[in-house]
C-alpha positions as CSV (number, residue, x, y, z in Angstrom):
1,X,-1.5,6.6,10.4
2,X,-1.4,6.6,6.8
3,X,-0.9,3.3,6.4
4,X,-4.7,2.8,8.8
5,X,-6.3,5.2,6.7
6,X,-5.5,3.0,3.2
7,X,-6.0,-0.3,4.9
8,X,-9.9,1.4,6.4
9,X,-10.3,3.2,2.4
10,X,-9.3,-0.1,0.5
11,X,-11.1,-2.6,2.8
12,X,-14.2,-0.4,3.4
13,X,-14.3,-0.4,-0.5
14,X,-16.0,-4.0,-0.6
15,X,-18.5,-3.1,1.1
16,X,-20.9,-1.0,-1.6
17,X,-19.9,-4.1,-4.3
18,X,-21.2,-6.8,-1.8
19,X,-24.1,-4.7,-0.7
20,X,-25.2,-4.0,-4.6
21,X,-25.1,-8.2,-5.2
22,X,-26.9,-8.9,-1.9
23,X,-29.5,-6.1,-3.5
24,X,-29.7,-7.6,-6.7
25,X,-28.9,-10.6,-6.0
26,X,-26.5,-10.7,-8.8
27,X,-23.1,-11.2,-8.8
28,X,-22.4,-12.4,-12.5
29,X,-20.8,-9.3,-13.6
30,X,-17.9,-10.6,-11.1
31,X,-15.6,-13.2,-12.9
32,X,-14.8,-16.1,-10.9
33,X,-11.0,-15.3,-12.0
34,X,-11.2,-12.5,-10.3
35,X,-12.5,-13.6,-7.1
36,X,-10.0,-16.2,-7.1
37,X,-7.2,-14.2,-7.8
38,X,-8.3,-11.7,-5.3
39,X,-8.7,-14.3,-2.5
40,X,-5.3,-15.4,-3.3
41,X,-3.7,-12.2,-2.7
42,X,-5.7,-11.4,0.2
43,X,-4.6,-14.7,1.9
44,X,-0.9,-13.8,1.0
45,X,-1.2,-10.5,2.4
46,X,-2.3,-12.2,5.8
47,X,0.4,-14.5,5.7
48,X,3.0,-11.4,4.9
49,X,1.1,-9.4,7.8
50,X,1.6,-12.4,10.2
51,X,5.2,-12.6,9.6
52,X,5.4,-8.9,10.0
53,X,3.4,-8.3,12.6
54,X,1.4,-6.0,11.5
55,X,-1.9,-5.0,12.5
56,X,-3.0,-2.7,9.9
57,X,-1.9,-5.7,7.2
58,X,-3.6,-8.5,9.4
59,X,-6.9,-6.7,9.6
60,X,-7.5,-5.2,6.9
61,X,-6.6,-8.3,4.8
62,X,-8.9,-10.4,6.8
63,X,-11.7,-8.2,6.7
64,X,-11.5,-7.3,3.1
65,X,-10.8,-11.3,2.7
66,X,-14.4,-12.0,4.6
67,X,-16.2,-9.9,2.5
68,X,-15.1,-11.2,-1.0
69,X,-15.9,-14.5,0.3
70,X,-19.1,-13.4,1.2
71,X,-19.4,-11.9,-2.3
72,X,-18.1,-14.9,-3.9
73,X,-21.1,-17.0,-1.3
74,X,-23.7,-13.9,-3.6
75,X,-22.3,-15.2,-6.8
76,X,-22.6,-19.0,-5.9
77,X,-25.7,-18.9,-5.3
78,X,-27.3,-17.0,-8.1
79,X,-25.1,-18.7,-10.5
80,X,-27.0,-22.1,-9.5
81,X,-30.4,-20.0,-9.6
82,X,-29.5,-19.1,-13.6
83,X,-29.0,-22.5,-14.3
């Protein structure tokens, strides 16, 4: 149970970030090293969560994994708008 409730906490925490760029359509306070990084250690969580079979792990991971892709999608594009 305690394990769900950090997995809801710590995925559910994208969301105000992603909604904030989408708002602003701004994302360049967000380093691209940290997205990458951060995508990187979400994918490795999945793949540790697959091998464990774990639910919590698996869909947390993916969710939080969707929604810094969809930040890092934000930041693409009004990167190329600055330019």
């Amino acid at each position: 149970m305690i394990g769900t409730l950090a997995a809801v906490l710590t995925t559910a925490a994208w969301l105000p970030q992603l909604l904030r760029a989408w708002r602003e359509r701004s994302a360049g306070d967000l380093s691209w090293l940290y997205l990458g990084t951060m995508t990187a250690g979400l994918a490795s969580w999945l793949v540790y969560g697959t091998s464990r079979h774990d639910a919590a792990l698996l869909g947390a991971n993916a969710v939080s994994l969707v929604l810094v892709l969809a930040l890092s999608a934000v930041k693409v594009v009004t990167d190329r708008r600055r330019t």
